[in-house]
C-alpha positions as CSV (number, residue, x, y, z in Angstrom):
1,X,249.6,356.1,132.2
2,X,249.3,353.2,134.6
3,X,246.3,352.0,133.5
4,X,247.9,351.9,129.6
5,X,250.9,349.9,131.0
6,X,248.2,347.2,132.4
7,X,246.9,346.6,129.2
8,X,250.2,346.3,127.2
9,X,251.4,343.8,129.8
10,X,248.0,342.0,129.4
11,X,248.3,341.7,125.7
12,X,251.8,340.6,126.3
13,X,251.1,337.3,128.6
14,X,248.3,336.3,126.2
15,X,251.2,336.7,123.5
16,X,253.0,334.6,125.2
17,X,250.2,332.0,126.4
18,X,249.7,331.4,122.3
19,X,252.8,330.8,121.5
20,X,253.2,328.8,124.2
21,X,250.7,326.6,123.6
22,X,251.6,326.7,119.5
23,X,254.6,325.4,121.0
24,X,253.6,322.5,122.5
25,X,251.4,321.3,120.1
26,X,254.3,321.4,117.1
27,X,256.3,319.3,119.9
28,X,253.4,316.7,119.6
29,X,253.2,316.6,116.2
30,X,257.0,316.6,116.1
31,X,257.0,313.3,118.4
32,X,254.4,311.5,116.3
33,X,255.7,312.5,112.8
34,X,259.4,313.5,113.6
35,X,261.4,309.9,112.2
36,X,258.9,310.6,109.1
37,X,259.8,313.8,108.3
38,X,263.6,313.0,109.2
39,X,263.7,310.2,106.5
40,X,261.5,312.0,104.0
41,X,264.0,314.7,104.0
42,X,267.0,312.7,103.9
43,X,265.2,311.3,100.7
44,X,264.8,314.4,99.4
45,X,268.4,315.8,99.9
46,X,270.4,312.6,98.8
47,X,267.6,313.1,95.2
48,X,268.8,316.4,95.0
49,X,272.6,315.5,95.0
50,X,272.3,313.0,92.1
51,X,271.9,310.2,95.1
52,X,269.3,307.1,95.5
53,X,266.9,308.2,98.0
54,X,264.8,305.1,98.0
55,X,266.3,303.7,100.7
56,X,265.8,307.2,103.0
57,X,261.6,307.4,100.9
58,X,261.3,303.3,102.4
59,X,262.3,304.1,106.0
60,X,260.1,307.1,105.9
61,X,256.8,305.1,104.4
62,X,257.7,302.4,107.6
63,X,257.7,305.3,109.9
64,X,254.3,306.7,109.0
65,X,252.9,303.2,109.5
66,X,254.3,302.7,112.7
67,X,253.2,306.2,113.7
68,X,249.3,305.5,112.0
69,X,249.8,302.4,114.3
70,X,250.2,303.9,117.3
71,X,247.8,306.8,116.6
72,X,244.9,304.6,116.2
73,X,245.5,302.3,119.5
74,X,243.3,302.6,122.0
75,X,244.3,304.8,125.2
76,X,243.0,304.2,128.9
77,X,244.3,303.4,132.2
78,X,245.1,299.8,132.0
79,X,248.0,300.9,129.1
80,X,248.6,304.3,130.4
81,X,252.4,304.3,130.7
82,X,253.1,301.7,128.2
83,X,254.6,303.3,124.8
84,X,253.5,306.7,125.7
């Protein structure tokens, strides 16, 4: 029986290990994309209640620029703690 218990609470912590690390790469993604997807939705909802959206659809098109932006600059020690 001991030896069964071992192997449940093994496959447990690796449970947990995957989700952890799910976890922290949605937070990522969520930190580079988040004012997007905040705007695009706001667009969406203010559409879908007879509203103008455009406004919400043109902050979320400036957000995905500034996040290509800072995506594609260049990261090394000299710039390490600026904007990160």
């Amino acid at each position: 029986m001991g030896m069964k218990q071992k192997q449940l609470g093994q496959g447990m912590t690796e449970y947990i290990i995957i989700v952890a690390l799910i976890a922290i790469a949605a937070i990522g993604v969520y930190r580079l994309f988040g004012d997007t997807v905040r705007n695009q939705t706001a667009g969406m909802a203010m559409e879908l209640s007879g509203q103008d959206g455009g406004t919400a659809q043109g902050r979320a098109a400036a957000q995905a620029s500034a996040a290509e932006t800072d995506a594609n600059t260049a990261r090394n020690l000299s710039n390490y703690t600026g904007n990160n």
